[in-house]
C-alpha positions as a LaTeX table, in Angstrom:
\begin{tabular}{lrrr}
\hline
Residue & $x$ (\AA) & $y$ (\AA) & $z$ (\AA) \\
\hline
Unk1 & $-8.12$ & 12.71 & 0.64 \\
Unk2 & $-8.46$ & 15.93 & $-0.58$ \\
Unk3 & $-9.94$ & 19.12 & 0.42 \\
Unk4 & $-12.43$ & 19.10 & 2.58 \\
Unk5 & $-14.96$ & 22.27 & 2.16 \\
Unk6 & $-18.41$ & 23.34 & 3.94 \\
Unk7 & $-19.05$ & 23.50 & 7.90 \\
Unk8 & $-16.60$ & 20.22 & 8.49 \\
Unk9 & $-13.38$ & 22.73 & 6.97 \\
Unk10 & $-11.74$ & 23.79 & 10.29 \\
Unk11 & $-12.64$ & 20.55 & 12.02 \\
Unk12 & $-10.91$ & 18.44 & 9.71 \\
Unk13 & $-7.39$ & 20.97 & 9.15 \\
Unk14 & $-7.60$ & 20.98 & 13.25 \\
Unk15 & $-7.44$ & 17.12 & 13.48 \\
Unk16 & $-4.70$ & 17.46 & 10.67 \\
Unk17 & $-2.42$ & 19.64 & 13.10 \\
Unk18 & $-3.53$ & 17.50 & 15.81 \\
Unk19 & $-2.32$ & 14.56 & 14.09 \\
Unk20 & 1.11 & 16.32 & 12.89 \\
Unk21 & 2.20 & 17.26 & 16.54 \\
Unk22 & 1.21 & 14.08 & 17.57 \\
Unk23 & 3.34 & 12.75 & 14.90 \\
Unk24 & 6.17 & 14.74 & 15.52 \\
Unk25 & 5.93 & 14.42 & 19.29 \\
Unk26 & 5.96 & 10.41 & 18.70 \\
Unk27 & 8.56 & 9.68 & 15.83 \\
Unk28 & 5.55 & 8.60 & 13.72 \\
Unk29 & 2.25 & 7.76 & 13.52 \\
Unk30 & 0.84 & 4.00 & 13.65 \\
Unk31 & $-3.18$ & 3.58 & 12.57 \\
Unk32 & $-5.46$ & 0.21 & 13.48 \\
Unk33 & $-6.73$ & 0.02 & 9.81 \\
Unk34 & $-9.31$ & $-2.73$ & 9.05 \\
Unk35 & $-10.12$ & $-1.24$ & 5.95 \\
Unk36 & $-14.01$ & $-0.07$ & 7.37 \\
Unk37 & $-14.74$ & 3.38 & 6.92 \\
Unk38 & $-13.20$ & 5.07 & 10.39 \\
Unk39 & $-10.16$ & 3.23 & 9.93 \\
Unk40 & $-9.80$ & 4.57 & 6.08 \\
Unk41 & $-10.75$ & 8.15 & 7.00 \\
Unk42 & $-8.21$ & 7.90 & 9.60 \\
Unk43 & $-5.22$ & 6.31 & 8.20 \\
Unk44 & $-6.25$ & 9.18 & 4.81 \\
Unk45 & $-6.46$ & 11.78 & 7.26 \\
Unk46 & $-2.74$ & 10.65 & 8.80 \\
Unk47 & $-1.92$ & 10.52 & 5.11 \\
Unk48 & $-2.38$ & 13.92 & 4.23 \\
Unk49 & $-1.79$ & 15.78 & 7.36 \\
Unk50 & 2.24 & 14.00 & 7.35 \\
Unk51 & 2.05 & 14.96 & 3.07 \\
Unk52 & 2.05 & 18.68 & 4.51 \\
Unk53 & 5.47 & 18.47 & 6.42 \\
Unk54 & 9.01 & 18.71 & 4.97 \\
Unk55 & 10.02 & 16.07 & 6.36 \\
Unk56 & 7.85 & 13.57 & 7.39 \\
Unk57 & 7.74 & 11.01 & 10.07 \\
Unk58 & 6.78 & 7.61 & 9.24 \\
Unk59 & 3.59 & 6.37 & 8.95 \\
Unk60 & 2.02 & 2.39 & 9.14 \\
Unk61 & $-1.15$ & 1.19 & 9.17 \\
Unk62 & $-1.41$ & $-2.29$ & 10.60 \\
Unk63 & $-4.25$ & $-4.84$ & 10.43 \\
Unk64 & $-4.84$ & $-7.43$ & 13.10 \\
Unk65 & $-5.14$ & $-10.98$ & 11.66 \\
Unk66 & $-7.88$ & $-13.37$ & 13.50 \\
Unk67 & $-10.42$ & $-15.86$ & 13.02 \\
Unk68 & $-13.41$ & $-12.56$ & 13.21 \\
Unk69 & $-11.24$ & $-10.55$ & 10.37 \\
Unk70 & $-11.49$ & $-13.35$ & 7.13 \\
Unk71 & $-9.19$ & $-13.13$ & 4.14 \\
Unk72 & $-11.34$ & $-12.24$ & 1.59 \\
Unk73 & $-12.28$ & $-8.72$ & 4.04 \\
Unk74 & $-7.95$ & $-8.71$ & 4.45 \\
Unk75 & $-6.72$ & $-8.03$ & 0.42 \\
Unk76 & $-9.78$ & $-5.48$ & $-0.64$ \\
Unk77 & $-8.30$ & $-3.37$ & 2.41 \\
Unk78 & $-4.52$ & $-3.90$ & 1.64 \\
Unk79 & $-5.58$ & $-2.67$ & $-1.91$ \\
Unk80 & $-7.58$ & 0.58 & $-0.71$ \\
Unk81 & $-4.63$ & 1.34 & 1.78 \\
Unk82 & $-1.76$ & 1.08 & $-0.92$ \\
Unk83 & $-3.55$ & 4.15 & $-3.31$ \\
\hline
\end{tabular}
């Protein structure tokens, strides 16, 4: 994701150790990802904060698969959360 800069700095490196001890605590880290903007800020925000520790619990995003969530809304989000 990136640095983050400006009055959001310290929020966003105190959700990244919150989301490292939580990590650590748990033997990984699983995200609901639907590909919408919380979801991606979240599962990039897991992302980075696990990139900072030598070794590194696992991390999975999964996406739920029902008649509200359609295909074509399915691939464009496995594409965004593979880079």
């Amino acid at each position: 994701m990136g640095a983050v800069s400006g009055i959001y700095a310290d929020k966003y490196q105190q959700l990244l150790k919150h989301l490292q001890q939580l990590a650590l605590s748990q033997g990984g880290l699983t995200v609901a990802y639907s590909g919408g903007v919380d979801s991606a800020f979240l599962l990039a925000a897991a992302a980075d904060a696990l990139s900072m520790l030598s070794e590194a619990p696992p991390l999975c995003a999964l996406t739920a698969i029902s008649p509200s969530y359609p295909e074509w809304e399915r691939e464009p989000a496995r594409s965004l959360a593979q880079t």
